[in-house]
MIVEXLO-926883 format. One record per residue: residue in three letters; x, y, z of N, C-alpha, C in turn. Coordinates in steps of 0.2 Angstrom, whole numbers, plus 5000, padded with zeros to 4 digits. Example, Ala and Ser with C-alpha at 12.3 -4.5 7.8 and 13.67 -1.06 7.14 Angstrom:
BEGIN
ALA506649725039506249785039506649845039/SER506449895035506849955036506450005039/
//
This chain:
BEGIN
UNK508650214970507950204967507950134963/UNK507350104963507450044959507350044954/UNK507750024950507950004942506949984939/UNK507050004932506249984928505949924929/UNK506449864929506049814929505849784935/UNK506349824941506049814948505349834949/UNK505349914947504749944948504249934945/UNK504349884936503649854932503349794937/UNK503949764938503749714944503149704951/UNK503549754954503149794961502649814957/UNK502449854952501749864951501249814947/UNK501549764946501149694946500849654951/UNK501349684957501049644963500549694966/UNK500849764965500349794969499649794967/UNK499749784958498949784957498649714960/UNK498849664960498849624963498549614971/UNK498849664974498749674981498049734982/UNK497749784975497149804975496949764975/UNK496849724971496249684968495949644975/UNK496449624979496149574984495849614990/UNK495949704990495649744993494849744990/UNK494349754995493549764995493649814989/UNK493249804982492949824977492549914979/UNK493049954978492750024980492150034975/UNK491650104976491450124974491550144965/UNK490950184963491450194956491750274957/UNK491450304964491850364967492350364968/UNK492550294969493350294972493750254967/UNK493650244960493850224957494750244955/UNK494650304957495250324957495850324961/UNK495650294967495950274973495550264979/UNK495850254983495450224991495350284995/UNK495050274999494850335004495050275010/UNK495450325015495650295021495250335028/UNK495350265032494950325038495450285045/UNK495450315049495650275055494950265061/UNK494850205060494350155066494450175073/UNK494050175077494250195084494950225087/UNK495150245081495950275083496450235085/UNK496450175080496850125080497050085075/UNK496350095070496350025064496250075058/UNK496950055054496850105047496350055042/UNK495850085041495250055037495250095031/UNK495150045025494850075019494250085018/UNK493850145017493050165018492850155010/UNK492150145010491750165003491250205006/UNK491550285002490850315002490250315003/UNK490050254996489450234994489050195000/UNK489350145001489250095004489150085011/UNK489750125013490150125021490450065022/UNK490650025017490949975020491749985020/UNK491949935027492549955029493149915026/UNK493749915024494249865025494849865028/UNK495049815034495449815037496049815033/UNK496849865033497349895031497849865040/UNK497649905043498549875048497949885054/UNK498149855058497849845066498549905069/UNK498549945070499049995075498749975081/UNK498249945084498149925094498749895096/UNK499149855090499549795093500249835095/UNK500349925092500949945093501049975101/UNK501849945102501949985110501750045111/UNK501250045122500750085122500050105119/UNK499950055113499350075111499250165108/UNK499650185103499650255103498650275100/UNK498550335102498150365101498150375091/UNK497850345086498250355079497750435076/UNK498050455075497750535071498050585070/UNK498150645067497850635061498350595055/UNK497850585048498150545047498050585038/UNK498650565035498950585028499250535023/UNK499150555016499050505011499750525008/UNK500250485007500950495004500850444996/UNK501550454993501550454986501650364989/UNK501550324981501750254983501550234988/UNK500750224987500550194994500450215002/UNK500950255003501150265010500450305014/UNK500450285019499850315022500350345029/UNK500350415032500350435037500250465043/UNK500250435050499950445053500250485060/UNK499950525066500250545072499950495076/UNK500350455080500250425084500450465089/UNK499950455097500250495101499950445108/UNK500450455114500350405118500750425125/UNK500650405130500750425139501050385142/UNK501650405146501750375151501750375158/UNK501750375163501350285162500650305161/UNK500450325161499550345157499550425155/UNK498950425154498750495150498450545158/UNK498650595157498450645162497650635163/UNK497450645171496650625172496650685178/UNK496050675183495950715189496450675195/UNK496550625193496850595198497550555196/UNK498050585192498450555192498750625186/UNK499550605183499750615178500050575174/UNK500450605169500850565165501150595158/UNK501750585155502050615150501850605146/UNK501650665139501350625131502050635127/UNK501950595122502250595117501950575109/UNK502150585106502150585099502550555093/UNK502350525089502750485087502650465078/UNK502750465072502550465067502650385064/UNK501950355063501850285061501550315054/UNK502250255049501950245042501750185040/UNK501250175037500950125036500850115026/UNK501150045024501350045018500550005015/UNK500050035013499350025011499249955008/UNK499749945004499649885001499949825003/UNK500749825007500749765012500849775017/UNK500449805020500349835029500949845033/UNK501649835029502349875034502049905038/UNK502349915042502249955048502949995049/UNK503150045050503650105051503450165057/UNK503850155062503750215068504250255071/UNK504150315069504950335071505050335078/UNK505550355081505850375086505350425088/UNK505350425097504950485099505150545096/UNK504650605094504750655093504950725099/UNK505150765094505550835101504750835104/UNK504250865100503850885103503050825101/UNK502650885103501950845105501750885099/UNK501250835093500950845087500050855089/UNK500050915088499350915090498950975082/UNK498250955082497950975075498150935068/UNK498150975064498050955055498850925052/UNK498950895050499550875047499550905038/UNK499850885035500050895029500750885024/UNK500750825020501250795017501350825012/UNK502050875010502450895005502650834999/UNK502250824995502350774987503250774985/UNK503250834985503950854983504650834988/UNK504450804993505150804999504850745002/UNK504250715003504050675008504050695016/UNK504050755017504050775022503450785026/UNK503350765031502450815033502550875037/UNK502250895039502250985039501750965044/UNK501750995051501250975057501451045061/UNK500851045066500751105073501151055080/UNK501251105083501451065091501051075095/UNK500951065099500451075105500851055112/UNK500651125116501051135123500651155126/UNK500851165132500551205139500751275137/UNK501051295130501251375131500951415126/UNK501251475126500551535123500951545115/UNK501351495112501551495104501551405102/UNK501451405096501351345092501751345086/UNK502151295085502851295083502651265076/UNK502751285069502651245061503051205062/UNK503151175061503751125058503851055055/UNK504151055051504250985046504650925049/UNK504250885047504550805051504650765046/UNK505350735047505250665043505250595045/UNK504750595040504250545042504750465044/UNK505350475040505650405043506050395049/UNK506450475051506950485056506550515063/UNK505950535059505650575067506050655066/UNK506550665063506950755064506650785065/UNK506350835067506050895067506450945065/UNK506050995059506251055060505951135060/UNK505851165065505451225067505451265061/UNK505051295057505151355052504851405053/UNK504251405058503851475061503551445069/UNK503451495070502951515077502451565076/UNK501951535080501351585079501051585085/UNK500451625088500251645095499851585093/UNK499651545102499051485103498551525101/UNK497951495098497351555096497051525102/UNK497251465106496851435112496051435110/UNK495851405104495151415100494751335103/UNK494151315100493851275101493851215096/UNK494251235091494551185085495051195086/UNK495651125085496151125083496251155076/UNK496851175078497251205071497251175064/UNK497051175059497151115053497651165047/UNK497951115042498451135037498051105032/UNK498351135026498451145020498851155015/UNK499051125010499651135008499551144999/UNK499751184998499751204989500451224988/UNK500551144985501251124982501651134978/UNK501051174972501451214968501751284967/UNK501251334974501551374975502151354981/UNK502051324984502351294991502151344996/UNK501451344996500951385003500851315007/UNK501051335013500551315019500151335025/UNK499351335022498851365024498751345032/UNK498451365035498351355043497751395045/UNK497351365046496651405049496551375057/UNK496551425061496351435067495951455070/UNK495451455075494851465079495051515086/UNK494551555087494551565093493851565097/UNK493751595103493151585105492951655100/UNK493151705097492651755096492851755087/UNK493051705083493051705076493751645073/UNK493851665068494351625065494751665061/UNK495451625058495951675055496251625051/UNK496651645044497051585039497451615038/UNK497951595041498751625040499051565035/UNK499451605031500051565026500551575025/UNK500851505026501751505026502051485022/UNK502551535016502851505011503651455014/UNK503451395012503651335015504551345013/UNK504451395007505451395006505751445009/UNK505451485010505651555016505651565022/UNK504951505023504951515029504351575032/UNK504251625028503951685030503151675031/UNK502951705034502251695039501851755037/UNK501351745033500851825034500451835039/UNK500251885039500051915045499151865042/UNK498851865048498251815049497651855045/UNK497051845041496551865036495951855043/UNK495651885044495051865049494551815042/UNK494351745047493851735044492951735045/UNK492451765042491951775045491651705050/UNK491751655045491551585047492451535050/UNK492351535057492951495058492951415053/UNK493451395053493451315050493651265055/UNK493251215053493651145058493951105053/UNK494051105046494451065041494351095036/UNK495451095034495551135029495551075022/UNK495651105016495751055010496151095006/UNK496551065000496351114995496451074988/UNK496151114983496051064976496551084972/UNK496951044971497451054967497251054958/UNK496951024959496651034952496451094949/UNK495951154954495851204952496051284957/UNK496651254961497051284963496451324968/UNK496151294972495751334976495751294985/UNK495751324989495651324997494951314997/UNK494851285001494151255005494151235011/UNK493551235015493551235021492851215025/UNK492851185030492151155031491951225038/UNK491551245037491351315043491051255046/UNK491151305056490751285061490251315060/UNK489851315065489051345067488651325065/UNK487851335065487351285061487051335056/UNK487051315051487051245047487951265044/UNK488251195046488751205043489051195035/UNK489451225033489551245024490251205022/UNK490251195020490951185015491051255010/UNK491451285012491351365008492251365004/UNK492251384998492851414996493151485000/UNK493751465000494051515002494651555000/UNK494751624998495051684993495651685000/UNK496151644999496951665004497051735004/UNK496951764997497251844998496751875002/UNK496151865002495651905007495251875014/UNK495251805014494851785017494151765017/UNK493851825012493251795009492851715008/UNK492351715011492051625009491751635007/UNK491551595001490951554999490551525001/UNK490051535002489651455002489351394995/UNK489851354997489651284991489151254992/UNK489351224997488651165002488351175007/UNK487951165008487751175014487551105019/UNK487551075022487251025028486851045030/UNK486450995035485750995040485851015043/UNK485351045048485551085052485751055058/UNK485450995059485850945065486650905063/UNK487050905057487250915054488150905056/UNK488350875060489050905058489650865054/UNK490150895053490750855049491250855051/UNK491650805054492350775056492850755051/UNK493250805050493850815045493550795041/UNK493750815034493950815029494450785024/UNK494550775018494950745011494750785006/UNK495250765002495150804995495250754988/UNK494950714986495050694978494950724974/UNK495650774974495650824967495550854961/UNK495650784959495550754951494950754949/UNK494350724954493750744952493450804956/UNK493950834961493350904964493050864968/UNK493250814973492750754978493050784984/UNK492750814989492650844996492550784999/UNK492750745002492350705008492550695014/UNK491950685016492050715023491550655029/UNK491750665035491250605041490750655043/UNK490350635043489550665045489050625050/UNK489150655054488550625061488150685062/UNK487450655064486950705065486950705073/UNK486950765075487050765083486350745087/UNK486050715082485250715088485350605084/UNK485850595082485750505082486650505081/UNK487150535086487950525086488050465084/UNK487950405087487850345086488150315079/UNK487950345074487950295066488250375062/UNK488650345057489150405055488850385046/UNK488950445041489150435035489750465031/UNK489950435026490150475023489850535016/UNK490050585017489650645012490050635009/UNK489950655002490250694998490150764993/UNK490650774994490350874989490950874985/UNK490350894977490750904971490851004972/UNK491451024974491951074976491751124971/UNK491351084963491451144958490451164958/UNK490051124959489451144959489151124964/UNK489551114969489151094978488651034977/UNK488650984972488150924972488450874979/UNK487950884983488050824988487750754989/UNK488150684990487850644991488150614996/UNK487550575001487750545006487850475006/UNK488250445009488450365008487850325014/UNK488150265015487450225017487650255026/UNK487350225032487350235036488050165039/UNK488250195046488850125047489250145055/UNK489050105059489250125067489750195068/UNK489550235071490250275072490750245074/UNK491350275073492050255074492550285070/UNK492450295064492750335058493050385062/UNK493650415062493750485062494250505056/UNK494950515058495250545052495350505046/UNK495250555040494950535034495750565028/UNK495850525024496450545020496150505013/UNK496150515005496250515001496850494997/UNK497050434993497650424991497450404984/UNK497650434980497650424973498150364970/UNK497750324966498150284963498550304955/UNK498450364955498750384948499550374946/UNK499750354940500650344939500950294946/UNK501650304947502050294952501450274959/UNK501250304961500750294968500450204967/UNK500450184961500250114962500550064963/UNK501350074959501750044962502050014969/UNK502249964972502449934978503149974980/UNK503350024985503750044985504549974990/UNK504750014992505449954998504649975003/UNK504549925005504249915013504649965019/UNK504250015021504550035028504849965032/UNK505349985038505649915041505249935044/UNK504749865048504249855054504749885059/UNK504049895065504249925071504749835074/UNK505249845076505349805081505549825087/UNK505849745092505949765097506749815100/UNK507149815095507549865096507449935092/UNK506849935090506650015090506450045094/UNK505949995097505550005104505950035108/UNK506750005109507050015116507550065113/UNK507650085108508450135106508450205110/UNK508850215111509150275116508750345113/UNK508350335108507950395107507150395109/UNK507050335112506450325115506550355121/UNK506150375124506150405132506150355140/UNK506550315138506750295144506250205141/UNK506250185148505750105146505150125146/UNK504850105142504150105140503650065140/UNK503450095146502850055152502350035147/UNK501849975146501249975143500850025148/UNK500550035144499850065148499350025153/UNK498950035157498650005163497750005159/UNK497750035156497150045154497350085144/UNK496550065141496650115136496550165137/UNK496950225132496950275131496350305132/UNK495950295128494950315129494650285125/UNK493950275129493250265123492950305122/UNK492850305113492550365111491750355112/UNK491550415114490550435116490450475110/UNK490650515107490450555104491050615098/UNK490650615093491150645088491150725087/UNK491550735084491650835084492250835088/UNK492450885084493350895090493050955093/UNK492550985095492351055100491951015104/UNK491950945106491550905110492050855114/UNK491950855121492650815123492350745124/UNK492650715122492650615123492750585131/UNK492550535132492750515137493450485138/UNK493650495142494350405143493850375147/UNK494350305148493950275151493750255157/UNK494050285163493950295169493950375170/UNK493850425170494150475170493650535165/UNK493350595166493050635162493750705162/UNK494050705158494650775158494350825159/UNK494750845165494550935164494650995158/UNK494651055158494551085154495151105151/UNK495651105157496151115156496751055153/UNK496750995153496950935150496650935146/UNK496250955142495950955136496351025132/UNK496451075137496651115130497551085131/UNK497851075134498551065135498451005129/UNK498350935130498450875127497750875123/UNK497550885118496750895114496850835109/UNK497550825107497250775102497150695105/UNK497250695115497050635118496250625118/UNK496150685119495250685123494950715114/UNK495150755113494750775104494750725097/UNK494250725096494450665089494350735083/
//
């Protein structure tokens, strides 16, 4: 660790490196809101406003990975699932292998850091453990179980701590993490309801799944007042509290009834839900909403091209302002080291152009509409 006057240093430069960042809202006073651009460009959002800030270009990394979902780490760090095909993404007329890979991104001088390909394929909600730096993610396969397991974000290690049945639902799986108990919440979809299981992160042990009235497409939770939340499908969709011992929701907010919202964030410290909101009868233009967690006051930010998808909050409070060591940039011998999966062909084409938002809605690639089946196997290719 670096000595006092290293670290008083690094956070001279780092305020330094705020300030030449786009002027946030007084919402985000307390830190940035991150979003990733077309699935490539880590942007800083203003609520208020919609205005974006370019943070790192990810198009320029080998293959062009797929970048989502994405999580707010201490000191700056932003984390992301890159995922990406060789030699292309599975279509009706071809195949190809995916993988997975973990790009960190260091918010103030855009380091860039990618691990070695992972064992497996990261599919759904991530979630970053404060206490270990670890992230906590779901796998995604062609099989009838989905593996927990924590990754580290610098080596790529994997390690399994539970399994659970595929709910094969119309929402990917999303996490949760309450740090001071050390739960990791998990809400899953199926086609006939929802369920929130939780895994104590030091044992390992898995409770048996809570049915939810209302399934969720994005989980949160407010450390501040130590409560779960969750955005429900159906129309009109809710931002509802959520009772882990029962299952029981809330309803806080409610939305329009054309209405829907694409992940989720959480700013704690003031009870700030925010969330992407496109209205399905104009997908086109996207905003940012926000909902106060403790009295459902909602306000909606200006209008601003879709593109936005995954969404993460990074708090500048204590240490977190600080400039940390720079992750080492991806290079060409990382590219090629004997834990990558053979030579790694660029891609012939991009991965996809996004038409439309909602992960229970499929996207186009760009040659190619996926079948049903290539969507449930590979979902976070074709799902935003």
């Amino acid at each position: 660790m670096s000595k006092r006057r290293v670290v008083a240093a690094a956070t001279v430069v780092a305020s330094l490196v705020w300030a030449a960042l786009p002027v946030p809202s007084a919402a985000l006073q307390r830190g940035p809101l991150f979003g990733i651009h077309d699935g490539a460009v880590l942007v800083t959002v203003d609520p208020v406003s919609g205005t974006e800030g370019t943070v790192a270009d990810l198009s320029t990394l080998a293959f062009q990975p797929v970048i989502g979902p994405l999580a707010a780490g201490s000191q700056s760090l932003m984390y992301a699932v890159g995922t990406y095909c060789i030699p292309f993404c599975p279509s009706p007329h071809g195949g190809g292998v995916v993988y997975s890979e973990i790009v960190t991104v260091n918010s103030l001088t855009a380091a860039i850091h990618v691990t070695p390909t992972l064992v497996s394929i990261i599919g759904g909600g991530i979630a970053l453990d404060p206490a270990t730096q670890t992230l906590w993610a779901l796998t995604s396969c062609p099989c009838s179980t989905i593996s927990i397991v924590r990754v580290d974000p610098t080596t790529g290690a994997e390690t399994t701590v539970a399994a659970m049945a595929d709910p094969l639902g119309p929402e990917l799986p999303q996490l949760a993490l309450d740090p001071a108990s050390h739960v990791l919440y998990v809400a899953t979809t199926t086609n006939a309801g929802g369920q929130l299981l939780a895994l104590d992160t030091t044992t390992g042990t898995m409770s048996a799944g809570l049915n939810l009235a209302a399934p969720v497409s994005s989980l949160v939770y407010d450390t501040s007042s130590a409560t779960l939340f969750g955005v429900t499908t159906g129309t009109p969709e809710q931002l509802a509290k959520i009772d882990p011992a029962t299952g029981a929701e809330t309803g806080i907010a409610t939305f329009g009834a054309n209405i829907r919202i694409y992940d989720a964030a959480i700013d704690s410290a003031s009870h700030a839900v925010f969330g992407v909101e496109f209205d399905t009868l104009n997908p086109l233009v996207e905003e940012i909403v926000t909902v106060n967690d403790q009295n459902g006051a909602i306000s909606v930010g200006a209008s601003m091209p879709a593109g936005i998808g995954y969404i993460a909050f990074l708090g500048r409070s204590g240490a977190s302002q600080s400039a940390p060591s720079s992750p080492a940039p991806r290079g060409s011998a990382a590219q090629s080291s004997v834990d990558s999966p053979g030579t790694r062909l660029p891609p012939t084409t991009p991965l996809r152009k996004e038409t439309q938002s909602k992960s229970s809605s499929f996207r186009a690639v760009e040659n190619d509409w996926p079948t049903d089946e290539q969507v449930q196997i590979f979902p976070v290719l074709y799902l935003r």
